[in-house]
ZAKOLPA-267615 format. One record per residue (C-alpha): residue in three letters; x, y, z. Coordinates in steps of 0.001 Angstrom, whole numbers, plus 524288, in hexadecimal, padded with zeros to 5 digits. Each point is the difference from the previous one (the first is absolute). Layout:
! ZAKOLPA-267615
AlaXYZ/...
***
This chain:
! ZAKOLPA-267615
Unk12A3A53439607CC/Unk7F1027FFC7801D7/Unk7F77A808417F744/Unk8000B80D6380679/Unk80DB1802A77FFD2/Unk801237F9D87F304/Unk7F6CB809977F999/Unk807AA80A2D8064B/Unk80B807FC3F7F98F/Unk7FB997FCD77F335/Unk7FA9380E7D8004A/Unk80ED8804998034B/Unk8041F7F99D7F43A/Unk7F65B803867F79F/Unk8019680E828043C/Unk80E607FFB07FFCA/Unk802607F5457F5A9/Unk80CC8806CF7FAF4/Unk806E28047380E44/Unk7F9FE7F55D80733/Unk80A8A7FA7380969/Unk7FC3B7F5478098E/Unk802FF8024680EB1/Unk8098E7F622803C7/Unk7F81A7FC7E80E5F/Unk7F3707F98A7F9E2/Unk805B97F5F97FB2D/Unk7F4CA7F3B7805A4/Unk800FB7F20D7FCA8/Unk7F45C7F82680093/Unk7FDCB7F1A480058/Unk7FB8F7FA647F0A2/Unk7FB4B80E357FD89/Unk809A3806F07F41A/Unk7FB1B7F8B07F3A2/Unk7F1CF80315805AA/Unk8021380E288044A/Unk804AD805377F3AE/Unk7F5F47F8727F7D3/Unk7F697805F380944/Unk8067B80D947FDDC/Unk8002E7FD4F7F2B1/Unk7F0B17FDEF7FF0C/Unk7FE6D80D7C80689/Unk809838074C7F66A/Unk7FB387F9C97F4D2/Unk7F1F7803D6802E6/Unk8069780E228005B/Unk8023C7FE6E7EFDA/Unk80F9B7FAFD8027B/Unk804C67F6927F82D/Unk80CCA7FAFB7F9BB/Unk80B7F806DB80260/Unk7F999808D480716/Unk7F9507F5AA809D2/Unk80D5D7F7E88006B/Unk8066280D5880499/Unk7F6D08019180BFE/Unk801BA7F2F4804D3/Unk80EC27FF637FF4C/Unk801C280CCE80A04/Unk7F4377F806807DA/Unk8080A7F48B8006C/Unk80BA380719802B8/Unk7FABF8085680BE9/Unk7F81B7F49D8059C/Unk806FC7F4EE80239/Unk80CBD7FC828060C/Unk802DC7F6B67F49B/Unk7FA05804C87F484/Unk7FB9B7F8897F383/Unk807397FF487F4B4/Unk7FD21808FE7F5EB/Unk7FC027F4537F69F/Unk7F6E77FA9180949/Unk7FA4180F17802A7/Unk7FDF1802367F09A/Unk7F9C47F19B7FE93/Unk7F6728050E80A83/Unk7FD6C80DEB7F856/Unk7FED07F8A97F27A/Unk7F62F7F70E8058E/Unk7F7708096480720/Unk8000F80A3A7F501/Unk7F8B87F5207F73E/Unk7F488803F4806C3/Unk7F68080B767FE36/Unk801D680B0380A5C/Unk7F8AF7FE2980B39/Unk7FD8D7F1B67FB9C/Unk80D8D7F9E680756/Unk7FDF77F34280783/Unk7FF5D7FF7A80D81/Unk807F87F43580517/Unk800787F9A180EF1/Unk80D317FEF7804CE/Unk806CD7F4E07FFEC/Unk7FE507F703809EF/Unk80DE27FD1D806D5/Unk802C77F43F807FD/Unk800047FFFB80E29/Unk80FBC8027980594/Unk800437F1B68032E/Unk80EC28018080462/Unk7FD2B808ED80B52/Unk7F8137F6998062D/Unk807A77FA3D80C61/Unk802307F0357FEBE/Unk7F73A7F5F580135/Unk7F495809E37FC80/Unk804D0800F17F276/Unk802027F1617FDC1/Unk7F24C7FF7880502/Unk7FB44808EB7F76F/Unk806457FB5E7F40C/Unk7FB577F3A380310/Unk7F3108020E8018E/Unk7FE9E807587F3E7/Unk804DD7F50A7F8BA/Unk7F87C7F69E8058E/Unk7F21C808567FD09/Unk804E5805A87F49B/Unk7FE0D80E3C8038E/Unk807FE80B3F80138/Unk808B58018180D4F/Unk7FBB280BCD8040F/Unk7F07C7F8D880211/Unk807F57F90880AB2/Unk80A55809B6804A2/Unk7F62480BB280354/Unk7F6767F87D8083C/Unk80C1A7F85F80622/Unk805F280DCB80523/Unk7F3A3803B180560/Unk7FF167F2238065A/Unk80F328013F8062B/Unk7FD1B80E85804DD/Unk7F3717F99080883/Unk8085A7F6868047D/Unk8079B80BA88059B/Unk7F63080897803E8/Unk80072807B080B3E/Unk80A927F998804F5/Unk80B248077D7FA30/Unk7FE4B80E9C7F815/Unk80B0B807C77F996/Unk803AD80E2080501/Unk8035180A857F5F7/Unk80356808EA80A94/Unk7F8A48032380C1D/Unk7F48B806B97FBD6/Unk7FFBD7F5CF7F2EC/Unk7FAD67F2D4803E0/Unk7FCDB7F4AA7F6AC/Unk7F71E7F351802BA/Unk800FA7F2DE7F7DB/Unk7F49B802E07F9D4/Unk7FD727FCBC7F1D7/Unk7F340800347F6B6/Unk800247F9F27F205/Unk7F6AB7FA9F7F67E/Unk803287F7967F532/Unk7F887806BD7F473/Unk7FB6D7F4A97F509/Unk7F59E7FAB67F711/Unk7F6CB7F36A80503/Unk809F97F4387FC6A/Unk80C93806D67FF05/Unk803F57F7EF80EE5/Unk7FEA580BB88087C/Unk7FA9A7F60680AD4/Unk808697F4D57FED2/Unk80B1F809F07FF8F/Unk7FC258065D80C90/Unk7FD747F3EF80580/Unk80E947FAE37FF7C/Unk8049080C4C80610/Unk7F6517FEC980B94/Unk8020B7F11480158/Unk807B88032580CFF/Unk7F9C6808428062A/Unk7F2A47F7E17FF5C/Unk809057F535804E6/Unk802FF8077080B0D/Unk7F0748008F802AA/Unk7FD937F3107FF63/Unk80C437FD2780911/Unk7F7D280B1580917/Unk7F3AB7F9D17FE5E/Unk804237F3018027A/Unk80666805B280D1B/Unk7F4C880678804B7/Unk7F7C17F4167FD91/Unk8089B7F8AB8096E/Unk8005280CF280A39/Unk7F24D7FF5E7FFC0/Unk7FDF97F0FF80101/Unk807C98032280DD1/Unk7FBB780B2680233/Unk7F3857F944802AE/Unk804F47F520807E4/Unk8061480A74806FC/Unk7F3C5806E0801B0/Unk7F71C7F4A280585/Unk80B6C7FD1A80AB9/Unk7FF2380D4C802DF/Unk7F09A800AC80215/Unk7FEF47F2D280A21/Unk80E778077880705/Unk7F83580B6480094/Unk7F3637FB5980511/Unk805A07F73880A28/Unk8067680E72804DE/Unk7F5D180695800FB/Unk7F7607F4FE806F0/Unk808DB7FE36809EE/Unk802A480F5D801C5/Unk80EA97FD26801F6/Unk8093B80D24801A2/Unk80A9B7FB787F6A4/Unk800C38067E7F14B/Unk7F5747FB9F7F84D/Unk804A97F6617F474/Unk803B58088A7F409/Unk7F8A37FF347F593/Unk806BA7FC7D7F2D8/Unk800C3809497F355/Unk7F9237FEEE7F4BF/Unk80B517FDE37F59E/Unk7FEFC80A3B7F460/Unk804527FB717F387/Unk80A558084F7F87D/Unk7FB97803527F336/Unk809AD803FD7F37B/Unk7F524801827F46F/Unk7F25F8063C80039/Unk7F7D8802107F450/Unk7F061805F3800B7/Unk7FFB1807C180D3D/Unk7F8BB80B5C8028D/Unk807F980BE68058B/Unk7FBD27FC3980CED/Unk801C37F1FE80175/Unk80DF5802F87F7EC/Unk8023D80ABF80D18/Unk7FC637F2E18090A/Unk807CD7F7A57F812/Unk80E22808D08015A/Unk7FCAA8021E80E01/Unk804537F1F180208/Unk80A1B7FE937F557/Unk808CB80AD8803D6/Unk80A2C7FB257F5C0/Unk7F6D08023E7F448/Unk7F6797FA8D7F3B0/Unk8011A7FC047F1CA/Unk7F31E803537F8F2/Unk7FF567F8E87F3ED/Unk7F3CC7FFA67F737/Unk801617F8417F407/Unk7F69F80B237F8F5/Unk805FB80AF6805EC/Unk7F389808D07FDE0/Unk7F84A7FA4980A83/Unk80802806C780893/Unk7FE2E80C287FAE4/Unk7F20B7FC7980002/Unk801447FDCA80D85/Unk8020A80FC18039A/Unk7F3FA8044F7FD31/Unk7F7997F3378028C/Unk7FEA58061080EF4/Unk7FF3F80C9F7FFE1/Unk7FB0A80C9B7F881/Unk80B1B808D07FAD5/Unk80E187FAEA801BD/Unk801C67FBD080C77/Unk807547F2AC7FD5C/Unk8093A807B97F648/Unk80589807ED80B4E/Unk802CB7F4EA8082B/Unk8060A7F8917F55C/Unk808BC80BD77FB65/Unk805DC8009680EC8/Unk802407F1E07FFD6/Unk808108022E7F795/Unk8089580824807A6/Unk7FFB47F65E80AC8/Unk7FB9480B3B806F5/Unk7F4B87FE5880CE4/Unk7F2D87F9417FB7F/Unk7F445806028075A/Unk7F1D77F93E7FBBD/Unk7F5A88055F8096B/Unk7F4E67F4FA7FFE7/Unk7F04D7FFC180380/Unk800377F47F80614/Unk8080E7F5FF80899/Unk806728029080D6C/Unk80B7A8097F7FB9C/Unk7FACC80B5F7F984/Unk80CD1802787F977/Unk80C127F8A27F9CB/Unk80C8880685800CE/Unk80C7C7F8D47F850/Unk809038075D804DD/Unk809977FA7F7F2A4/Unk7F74F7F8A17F569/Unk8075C7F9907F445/Unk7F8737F9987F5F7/Unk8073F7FB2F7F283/Unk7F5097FF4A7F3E5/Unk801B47F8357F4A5/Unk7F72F7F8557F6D3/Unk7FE0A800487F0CF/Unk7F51A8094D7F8FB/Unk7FB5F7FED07F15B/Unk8040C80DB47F5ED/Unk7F2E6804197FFD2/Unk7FBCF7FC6380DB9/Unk80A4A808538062E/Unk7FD8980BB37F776/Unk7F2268003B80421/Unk803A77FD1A80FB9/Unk80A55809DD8010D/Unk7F7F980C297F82C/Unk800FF80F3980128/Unk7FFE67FC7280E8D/Unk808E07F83180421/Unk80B7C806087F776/Unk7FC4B80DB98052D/Unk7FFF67F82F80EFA/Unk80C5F7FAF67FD67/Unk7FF037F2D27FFEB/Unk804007FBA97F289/Unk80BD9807CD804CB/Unk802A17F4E280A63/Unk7FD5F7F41E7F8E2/Unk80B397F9917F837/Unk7FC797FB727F32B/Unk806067F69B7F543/Unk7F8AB7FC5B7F367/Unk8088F7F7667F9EE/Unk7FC6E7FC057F025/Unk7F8B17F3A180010/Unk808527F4337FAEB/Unk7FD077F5217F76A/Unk7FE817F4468084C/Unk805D97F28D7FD48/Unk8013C7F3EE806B2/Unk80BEB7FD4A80A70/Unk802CE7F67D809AE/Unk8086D808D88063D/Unk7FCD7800888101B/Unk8078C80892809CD/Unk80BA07F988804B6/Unk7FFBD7F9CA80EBD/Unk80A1E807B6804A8/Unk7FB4180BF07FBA5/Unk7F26B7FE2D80776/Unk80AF77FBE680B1D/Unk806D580D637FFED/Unk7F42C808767FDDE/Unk7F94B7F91780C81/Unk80AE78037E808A7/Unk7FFAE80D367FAB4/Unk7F1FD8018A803D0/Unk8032D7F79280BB0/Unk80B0E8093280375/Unk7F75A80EB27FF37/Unk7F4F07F9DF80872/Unk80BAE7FCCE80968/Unk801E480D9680214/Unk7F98B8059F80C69/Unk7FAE380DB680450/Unk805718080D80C12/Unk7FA1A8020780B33/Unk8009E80E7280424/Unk7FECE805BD80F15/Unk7F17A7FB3A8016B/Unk802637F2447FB29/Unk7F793804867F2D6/Unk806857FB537F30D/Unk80753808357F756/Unk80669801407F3A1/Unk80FD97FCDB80037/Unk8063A80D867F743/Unk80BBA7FCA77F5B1/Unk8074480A6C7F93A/Unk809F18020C7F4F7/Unk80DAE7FC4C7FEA5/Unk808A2809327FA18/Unk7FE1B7FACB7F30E/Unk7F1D07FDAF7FFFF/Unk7FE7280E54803D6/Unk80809805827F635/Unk7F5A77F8887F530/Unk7F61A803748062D/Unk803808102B7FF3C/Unk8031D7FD657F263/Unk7F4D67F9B87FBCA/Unk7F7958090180947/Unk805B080C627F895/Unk7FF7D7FAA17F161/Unk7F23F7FBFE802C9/Unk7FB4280E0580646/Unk80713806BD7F2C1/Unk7F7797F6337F796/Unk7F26E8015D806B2/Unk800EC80E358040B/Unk7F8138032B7F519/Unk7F6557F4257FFE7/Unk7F161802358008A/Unk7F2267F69380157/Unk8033D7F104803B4/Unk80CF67FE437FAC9/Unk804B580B8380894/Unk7F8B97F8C480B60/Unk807277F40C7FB6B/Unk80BCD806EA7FE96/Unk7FE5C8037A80F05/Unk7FEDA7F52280641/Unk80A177F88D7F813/Unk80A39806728096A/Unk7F9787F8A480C60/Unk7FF697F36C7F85D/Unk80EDA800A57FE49/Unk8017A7FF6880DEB/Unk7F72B7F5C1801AA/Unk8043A7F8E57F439/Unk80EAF801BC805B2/Unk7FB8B7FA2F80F1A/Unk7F93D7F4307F8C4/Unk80A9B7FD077F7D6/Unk80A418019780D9B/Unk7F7667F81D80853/Unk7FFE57F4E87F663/Unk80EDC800217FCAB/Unk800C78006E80F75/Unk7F9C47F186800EA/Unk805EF7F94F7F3D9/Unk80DCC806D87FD5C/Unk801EF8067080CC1/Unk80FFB8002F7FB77/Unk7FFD7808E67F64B/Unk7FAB58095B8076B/Unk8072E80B8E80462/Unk7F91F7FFB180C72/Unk7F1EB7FAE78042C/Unk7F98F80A24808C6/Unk802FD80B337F1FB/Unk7FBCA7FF237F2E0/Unk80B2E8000C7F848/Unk8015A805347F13A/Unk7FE2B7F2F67F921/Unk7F23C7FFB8804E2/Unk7FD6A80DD27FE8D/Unk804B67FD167F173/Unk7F72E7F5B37FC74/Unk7F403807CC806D3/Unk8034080C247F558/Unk800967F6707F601/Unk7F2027FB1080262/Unk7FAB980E8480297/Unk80560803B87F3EC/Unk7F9377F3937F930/Unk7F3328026D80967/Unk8007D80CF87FB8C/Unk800137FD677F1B2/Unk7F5317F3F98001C/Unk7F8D180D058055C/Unk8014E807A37F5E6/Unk7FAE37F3677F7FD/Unk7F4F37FC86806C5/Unk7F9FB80DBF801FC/Unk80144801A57F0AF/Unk7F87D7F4B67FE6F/Unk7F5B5804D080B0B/Unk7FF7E80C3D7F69B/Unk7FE317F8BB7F24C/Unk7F56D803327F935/Unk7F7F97F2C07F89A/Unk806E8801557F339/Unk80DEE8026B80790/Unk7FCC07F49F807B6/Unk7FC857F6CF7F5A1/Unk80B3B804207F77C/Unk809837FDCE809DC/Unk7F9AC7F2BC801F5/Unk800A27FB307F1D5/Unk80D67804CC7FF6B/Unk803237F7E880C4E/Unk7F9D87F4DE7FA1D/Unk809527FFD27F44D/Unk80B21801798091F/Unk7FB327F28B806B5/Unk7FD8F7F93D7F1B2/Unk810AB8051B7FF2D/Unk7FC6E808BA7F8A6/Unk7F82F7FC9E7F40F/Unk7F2107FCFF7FF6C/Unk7F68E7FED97F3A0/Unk7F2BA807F87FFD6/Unk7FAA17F18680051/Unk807797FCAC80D41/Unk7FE0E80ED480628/Unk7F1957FF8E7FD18/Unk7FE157F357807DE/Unk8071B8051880BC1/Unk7F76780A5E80531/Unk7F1B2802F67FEC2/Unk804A080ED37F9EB/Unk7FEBB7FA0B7EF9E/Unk7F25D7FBCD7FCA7/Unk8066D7F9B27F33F/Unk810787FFC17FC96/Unk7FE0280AD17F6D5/Unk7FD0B8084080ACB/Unk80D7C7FB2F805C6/Unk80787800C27F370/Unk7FB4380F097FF07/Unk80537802AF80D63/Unk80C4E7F7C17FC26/Unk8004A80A617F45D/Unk7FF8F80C4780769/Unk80C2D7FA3E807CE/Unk806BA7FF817F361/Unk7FD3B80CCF7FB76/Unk804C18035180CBA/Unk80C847F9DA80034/Unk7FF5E7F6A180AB3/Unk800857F3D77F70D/Unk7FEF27FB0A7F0FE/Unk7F9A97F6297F877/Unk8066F7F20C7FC84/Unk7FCBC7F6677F937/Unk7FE2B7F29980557/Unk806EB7F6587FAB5/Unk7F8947F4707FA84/Unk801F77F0DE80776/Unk8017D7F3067F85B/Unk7F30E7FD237FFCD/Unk7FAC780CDB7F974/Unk7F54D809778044C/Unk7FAFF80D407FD6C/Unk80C20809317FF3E/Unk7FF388092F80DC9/Unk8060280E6380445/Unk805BE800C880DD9/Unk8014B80D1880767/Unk80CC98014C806CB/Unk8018E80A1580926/Unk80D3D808AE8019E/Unk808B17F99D80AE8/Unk800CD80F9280621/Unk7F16F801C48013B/Unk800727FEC68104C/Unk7F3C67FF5E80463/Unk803E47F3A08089D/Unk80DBC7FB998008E/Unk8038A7F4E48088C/Unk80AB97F45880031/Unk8014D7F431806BA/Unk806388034880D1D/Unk7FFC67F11F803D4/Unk80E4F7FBE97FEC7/Unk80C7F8005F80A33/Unk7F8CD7F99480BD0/Unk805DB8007F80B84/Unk7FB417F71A808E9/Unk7FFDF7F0087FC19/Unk7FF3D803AE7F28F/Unk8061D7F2B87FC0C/Unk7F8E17F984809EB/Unk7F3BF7F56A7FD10/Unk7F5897FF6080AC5/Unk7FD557F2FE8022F/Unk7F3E17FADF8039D/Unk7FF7C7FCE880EF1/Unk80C3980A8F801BA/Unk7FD9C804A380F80/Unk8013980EF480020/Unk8086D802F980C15/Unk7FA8A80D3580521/Unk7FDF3804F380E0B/Unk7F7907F89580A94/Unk7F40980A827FCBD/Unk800F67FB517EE6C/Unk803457F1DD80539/Unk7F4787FEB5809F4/Unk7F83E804A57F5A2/Unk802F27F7777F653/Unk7FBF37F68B808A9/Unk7F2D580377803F3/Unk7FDA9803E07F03D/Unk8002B7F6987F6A4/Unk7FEFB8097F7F492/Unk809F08091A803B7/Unk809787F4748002C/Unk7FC847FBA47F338/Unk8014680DB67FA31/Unk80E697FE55805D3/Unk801E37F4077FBDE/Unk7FAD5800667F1AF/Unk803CD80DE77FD27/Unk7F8B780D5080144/
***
């Protein structure tokens, strides 16, 4: 429940505290969110002068009227007790808890990937599995789009950045989920290469054919003259909006932008032009609606796509993004469009762990399979998009999820209302990913391949609904003020120390503590407000100066993450072997030919 409609019913309860009786239809689940909305409701009563009894009181009808599976009353007085230690007004303001990406309703091999290359860097799965989505809906592109109903038409589009601190593996992350798609360049580029190297044999036959013609002013045909081959594209990266309108003229199917600093593209809008003219090109694109760029110069005046797709993804530092995105480009509607995942940073350790052979295998032929797919050709021989609807099933998820999701946001305002908004297009496109890859790799358990059945449209709620609360995460850190910020920081650091740190060790982690007494004072202040205590250290064999360590409560949930890394699926047993050939389709084995790194990467391990 976001914070309008919350105040409005914390003001029912307060003005009807003894007949209050919750209606029985608002009952609204949400993904990690009841520990943190009540302490958050708590912090607001509190600051009203309730406490005790009185505070527990309030939150038990909350609880009771706003989730579908309440709290127990233990864990809802625990939450009262602990907030009314503070002085009104002076409550703590916590980030929710990060929750781990719905690995499950990824489709097979793309979880075994994913899993796999998280292990292997040592990062969370979702630094892989966002990027990866946005790199399997390019490979779709305008190929195939999913129809709601007639007038209700959605395009594989998908934009995401990967939200993280310099060193916490945003790029090597992204980097594994691109890997085949760049492949699929190079195979592209190494084609064109050879159409070109005969292309201009081609060409010099042409010109002696074609002056022996003329000379002897025969009537036959004259010879005809060969083609220049163009050379399909997948990935683009710093294009103006023009040359971007040149490039999709020729790759009907679609782009992948990827920046690894994701705010030089948003640099890129105004580098041009005065006011906002990129902005409104880049906010249709997303529609995959007709791209008109009028130009000064060149032979055609204008460039009309008549249906652009372009898939974004790249990483961005905190700070970086807050100052790219701005007033502006929330009010625009931008950071309404882009996808974003912030995962905790994790404590990095040493691991020969590689991605397994097979796994690379399967996720190639996935990738292999998608760029398989063709577009139709409509009356006038001009491409177009092929149009997949429903099954049964799927549909009656969809409506569901459609209707839950209009009750929850009806009443949403500023950029989580915008958020809120487009979440209901990125099921659909989340759904048609999710089909189109299960179409390639499991086509059997499908219920039938030209419809998107309810197993996909399943997994593509559960990801909204986790999209949806990263959100809410990252634009409360966007909003932090410098103390919020660097308290939420220091108690992140203690959560990667598991939870205990000395002033001595917090002091040399950041740059905040001139000296550890400044650290043991903040230490203090999270005693007094009773999100850890005070233990004594206990002394070695060898002696030393006796030391306190601060342990922090196990509920505090500012970032709350496991190890999803267990329960491969594919060649989880299995040992690559050095030398191991990689038996993938003629475009991966032709490659691994002509590129001697790519087959070591193969061969060695991601």
């Amino acid at each position: 429940m976001k914070n309008f409609r919350v105040k409005k019913k914390i003001r029912q309860i307060l003005s009807t505290a003894s007949t209050f009786k919750p209606p029985k239809s608002t009952h609204i689940e949400k993904v990690g969110g009841r520990n943190n909305r009540l302490a958050s409701e708590a912090g607001r009563l509190r600051a009203m002068g309730y406490d005790g009894e009185a505070l527990a009181d309030k939150l038990l009808a909350l609880n009771a009227e706003l989730s579908k599976k309440p709290l127990g009353e233990d864990e809802v007085r625990a939450i009262a007790l602990s907030i009314s230690k503070y002085p009104p007004g002076m409550a703590p303001k916590t980030a929710e808890a990060y929750v781990s990406l719905p690995l499950d309703a990824l489709p097979e091999p793309v979880r075994s990937y994913v899993v796999e290359c998280a292990r292997a860097l040592g990062c969370d799965p979702a630094m892989v599995a966002v990027p990866l989505l946005v790199a399997l809906a390019s490979a779709i592109g305008n190929t195939t789009r999913i129809r709601l109903k007639d007038t209700w038409i959605e395009p594989a589009i998908l934009w995401a950045a990967v939200v993280g601190g310099s060193g916490e593996l945003k790029s090597p992350a992204i980097e594994h989920a691109l890997k085949f798609v760049n492949l699929a360049e190079k195979c592209e580029r190494e084609a064109h290469r050879k159409a070109m190297a005969a292309y201009e044999d081609a060409k010099k036959k042409y010109d002696v054919e074609f002056d022996a013609w003329k000379k002897a002013k025969s009537r036959s045909k004259p010879p005809k003259e060969p083609r220049v081959p163009k050379q399909k594209r997948y990935t683009c990266s710093d294009v103006t909006m023009e040359a971007l309108a040149v490039l999709l003229m020729e790759q009907a199917r679609g782009l992948l932008l990827y920046r690894d600093e994701l705010a030089g593209w948003i640099d890129t809008f105004d580098r041009y032009a005065s006011g906002s003219g990129d902005v409104a090109h880049w906010l249709a694109l997303f529609g995959g609606r007709t791209l008109v760029v009028d130009r000064k110069t060149g032979e055609t005046k204008s460039i009309t796509v008549p249906t652009a797709s372009v898939c974004v993804t790249g990483g961005i530092q905190p700070e970086t993004f807050r100052r790219v995105i701005g007033k502006k480009h929330i009010e625009n509607g931008l950071l309404a469009r882009i996808l974003v995942t912030s995962p905790p940073p994790r404590r990095k350790r040493w691991t020969e762990a590689v991605v397994d052979c097979r796994t690379n295998q399967a996720m190639a032929e996935v990738f292999e399979g998608l760029y398989a797919i063709r577009m139709r050709m409509d009356k006038q021989g001009e491409p177009e998009h092929n149009i997949i609807d429903f099954t049964k099933s799927g549909k009656d998820v969809w409506v569901e999820f459609y209707n839950e999701h209009a009750d929850e946001s009806f009443l949403l305002t500023g950029d989580e209302g915008k958020a809120a908004a487009k979440l209901e297009g990125y099921v659909a496109r989340l759904a048609l990913t999710i089909h189109m890859v299960r179409r390639v790799s499991t086509p059997e358990l499908l219920e039938a391949p030209d419809a998107v059945d309810a197993k996909s449209v399943n997994a593509a709620v559960e990801f909204a609904k986790w999209f949806q609360h990263e959100a809410r995460r990252v634009y409360a850190m966007m909003k932090e003020s410098d103390d919020e910020r660097d308290t939420r920081q220091h108690i992140e650091t203690i959560q990667r120390n598991e939870g205990r740190i000395t002033a001595n060790e917090l002091c040399r982690s950041t740059r905040k503590f001139e000296e550890s007494e400044d650290a043991e004072a903040f230490l203090n202040r999270l005693e007094q407000a009773g999100l850890g205590e005070w233990k004594k250290k206990k002394m070695t064999a060898k002696g030393g100066r006796p030391t306190r360590v601060f342990i922090l409560k196990e509920d505090v949930s500012v970032t709350q993450t496991h190890d999803e890394t267990d329960g491969l699926g594919y060649g989880s047993a299995h040992a690559t072997q050095p030398g191991e050939p990689l038996p993938i389709g003629d475009m991966w084995r032709s490659a691994m030919n002509y590129n001697r790194r790519w087959g070591y990467i193969h061969k060695k391990g991601a």
